[in-house]
C-alpha positions in Angstrom: 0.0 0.0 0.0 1.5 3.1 -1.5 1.9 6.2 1.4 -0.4 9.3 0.1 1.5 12.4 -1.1 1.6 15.1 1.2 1.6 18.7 -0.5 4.0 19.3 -3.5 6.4 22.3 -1.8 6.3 24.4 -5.2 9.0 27.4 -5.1 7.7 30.6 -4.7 7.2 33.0 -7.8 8.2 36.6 -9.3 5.5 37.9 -11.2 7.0 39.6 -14.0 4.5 41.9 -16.6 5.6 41.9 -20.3 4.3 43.3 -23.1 6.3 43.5 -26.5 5.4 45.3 -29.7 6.3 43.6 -33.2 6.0 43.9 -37.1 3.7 41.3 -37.1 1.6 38.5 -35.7 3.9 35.3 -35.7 7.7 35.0 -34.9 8.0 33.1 -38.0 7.9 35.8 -40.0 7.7 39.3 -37.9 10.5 40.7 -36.2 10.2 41.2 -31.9 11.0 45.5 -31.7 10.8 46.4 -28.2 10.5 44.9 -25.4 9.2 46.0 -21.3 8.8 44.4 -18.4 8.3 45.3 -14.7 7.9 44.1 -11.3 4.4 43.6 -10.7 5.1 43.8 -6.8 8.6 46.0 -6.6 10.2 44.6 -3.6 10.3 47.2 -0.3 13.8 48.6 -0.1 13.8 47.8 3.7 12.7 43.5 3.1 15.0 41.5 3.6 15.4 40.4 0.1 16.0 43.9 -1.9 16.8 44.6 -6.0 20.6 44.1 -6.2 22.4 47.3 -6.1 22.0 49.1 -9.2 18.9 46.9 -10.5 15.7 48.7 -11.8 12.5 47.3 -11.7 11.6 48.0 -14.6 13.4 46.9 -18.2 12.8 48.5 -21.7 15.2 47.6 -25.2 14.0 47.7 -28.7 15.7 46.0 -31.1 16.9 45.6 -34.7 14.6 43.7 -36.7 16.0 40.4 -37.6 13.5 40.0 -40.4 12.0 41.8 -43.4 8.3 41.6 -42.7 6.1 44.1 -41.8 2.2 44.5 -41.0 1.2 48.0 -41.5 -1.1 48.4 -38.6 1.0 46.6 -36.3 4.2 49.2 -37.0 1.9 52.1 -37.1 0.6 51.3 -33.5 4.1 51.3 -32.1 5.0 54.4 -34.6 8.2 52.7 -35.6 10.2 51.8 -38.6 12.0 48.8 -39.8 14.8 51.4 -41.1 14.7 53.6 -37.4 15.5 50.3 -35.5 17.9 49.1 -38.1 20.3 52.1 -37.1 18.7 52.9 -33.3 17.9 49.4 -32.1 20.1 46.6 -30.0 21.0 43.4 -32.0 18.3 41.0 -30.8 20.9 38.5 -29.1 22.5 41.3 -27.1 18.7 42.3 -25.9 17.8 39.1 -25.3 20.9 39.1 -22.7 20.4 42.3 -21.1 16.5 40.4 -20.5 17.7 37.2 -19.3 20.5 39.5 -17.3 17.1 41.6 -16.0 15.0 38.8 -15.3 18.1 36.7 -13.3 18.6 39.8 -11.3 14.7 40.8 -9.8 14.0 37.2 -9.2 15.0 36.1 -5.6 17.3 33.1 -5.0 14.4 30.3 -5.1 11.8 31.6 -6.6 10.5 31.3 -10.5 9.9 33.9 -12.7 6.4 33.9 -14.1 5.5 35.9 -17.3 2.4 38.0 -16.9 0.8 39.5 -20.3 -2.5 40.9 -21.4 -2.7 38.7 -23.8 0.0 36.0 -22.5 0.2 33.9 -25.6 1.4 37.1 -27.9 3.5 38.2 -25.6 5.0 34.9 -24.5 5.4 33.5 -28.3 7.2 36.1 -29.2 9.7 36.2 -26.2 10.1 32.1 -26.0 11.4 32.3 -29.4 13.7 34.9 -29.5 15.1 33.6 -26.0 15.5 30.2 -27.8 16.7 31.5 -31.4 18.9 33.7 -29.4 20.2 32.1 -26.4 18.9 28.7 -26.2 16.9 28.9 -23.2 13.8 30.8 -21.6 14.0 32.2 -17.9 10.2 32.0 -17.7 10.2 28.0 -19.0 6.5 27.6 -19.8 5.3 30.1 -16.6 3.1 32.7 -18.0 0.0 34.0 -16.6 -2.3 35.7 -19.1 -4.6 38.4 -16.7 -7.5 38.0 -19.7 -7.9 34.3 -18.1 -7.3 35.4 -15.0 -9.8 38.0 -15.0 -12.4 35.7 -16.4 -12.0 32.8 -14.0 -12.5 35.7 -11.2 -15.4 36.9 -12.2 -17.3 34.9 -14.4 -16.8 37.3 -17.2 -17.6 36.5 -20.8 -14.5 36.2 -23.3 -15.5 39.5 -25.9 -16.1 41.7 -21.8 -11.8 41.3 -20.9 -11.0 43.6 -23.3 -8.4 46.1 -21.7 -11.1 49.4 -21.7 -13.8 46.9 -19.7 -11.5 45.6 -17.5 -10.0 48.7 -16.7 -13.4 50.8 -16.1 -14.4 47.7 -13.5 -11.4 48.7 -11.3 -11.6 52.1 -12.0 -8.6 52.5 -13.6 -7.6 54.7 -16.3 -5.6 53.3 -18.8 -4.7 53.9 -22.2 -2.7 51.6 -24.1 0.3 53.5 -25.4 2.1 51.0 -27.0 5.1 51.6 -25.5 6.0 48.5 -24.5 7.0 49.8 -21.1 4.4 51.9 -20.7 2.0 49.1 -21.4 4.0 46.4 -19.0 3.4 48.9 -16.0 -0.6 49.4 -16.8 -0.8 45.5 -17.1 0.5 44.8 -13.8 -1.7 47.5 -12.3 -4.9 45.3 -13.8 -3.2 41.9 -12.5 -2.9 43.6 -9.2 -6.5 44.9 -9.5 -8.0 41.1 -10.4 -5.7 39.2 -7.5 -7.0 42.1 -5.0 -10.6 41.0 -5.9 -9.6 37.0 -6.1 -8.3 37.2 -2.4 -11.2 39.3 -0.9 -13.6 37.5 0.8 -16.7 37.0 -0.3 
C-alpha cells in the first residue's frame, strides 16, 4: 500500500509583466521591436530580500529587426520603422541578454519567474522564441499567466467583456494603451494587481 502524497512544496514566484510590440503576428515571419517588463510587486527597499544594487524594476530595449516583414497596422501602432530600428535598435541577441541579465537579477534566489501579459500567448510566443533563437533557453520556461484568463476565472466574465477598456473601467482604472511596451508592461500589472486584489477578498 502506496503512502499518500503530502503537498507538493512548489517554489515561490516573481511575477514579471511583459508586453512586446512587433511587425507582425507570428515570430516566423515578424521581427520582436521592443520589449518591457516590470515588477508587478517591486520589492520594499527595507525586506530582507531587496533589488541588487544598481537593479531597476523596470526593463525597456527595442531592437533591430532580424527579419524583413512588416504588417502595416502593427508598425503604425508602435510608430516605428524597420529602417529607425535598423540604425537605433540593440542586435536581438544582445537584448535578449540584457532580459535574461534583468530577469536573473529581480528574481529572488528560489523563486521562478512567471510571465504575466495581457494577452499572454502574444507576448509569450514572441519572447520564448527569440530567447531560444537567441540564447537557447527561456528564464520563464513555460510560466506565463495571461490576466485575460485570469480575469475571467474571477469573475465569471464572458470572453468578448476582458478587453483592456472593460476591465480597466471595473477597477476604475484609467488606462490607455500607449504602446510603449514599457508603458503598457506597468498598466498590465496595475490590472493583475487589481484582479488578484478582488480574487483574495472574501466573499
Amino acid at each position: 500500500m502506496s503512502t499518500p502524497a503530502g503537498p507538493r512544496a512548489d517554489p515561490p514566484v516573481t511575477y514579471i509583466s511583459v508586453d512586446v510590440e512587433t511587425a507582425g503576428p507570428s515570430p516566423s515571419g515578424y521581427a520582436m521591436l521592443s520589449i518591457g517588463g516590470c515588477l508587478v510587486d517591486e520589492p520594499n527597499p527595507d525586506s530582507s530580500a531587496p533589488l541588487p544594487t544598481g537593479t531597476a524594476p523596470h526593463f525597456y530595449v527595442e531592437l533591430q529587426p532580424d527579419r524583413d516583414g512588416e504588417v502595416a497596422s502593427a508598425m503604425a501602432v508602435g510608430g516605428f520603422t524597420l529602417e529607425g530600428l535598423r540604425a537605433t535598435g540593440t542586435p536581438p541577441a544582445a537584448a535578449m541578454r540584457a532580459f535574461a541579465d534583468w530577469v536573473a537579477a529581480v528574481t529572488p534566489d528560489g523563486h521562478r519567474p512567471v510571465l504575466v501579459g495581457f494577452n499572454a500567448a502574444f507576448d509569450w510566443m514572441f519572447v520564448a522564441d527569440y530567447f531560444h533563437r537567441y540564447l537557447g533557453q527561456n528564464p520563464f520556461g513555460y510560466s506565463a499567466l495571461d490576466i485575460k484568463a485570469y480575469y475571467l476565472g474571477v469573475t465569471g466574465s464572458s470572453w468578448p467583456a476582458t478587453s483592456m477598456p472593460f476591465v480597466a473601467e471595473r477597477y476604475g482604472l484609467a488606462i490607455t494603451l500607449t504602446h510603449n511596451a514599457l508603458d503598457d508592461a506597468r498598466d498590465q500589472a496595475a490590472l493583475f494587481r487589481a484582479v488578484r486584489h478582488e480574487a483574495q477578498s472574501p466573499r
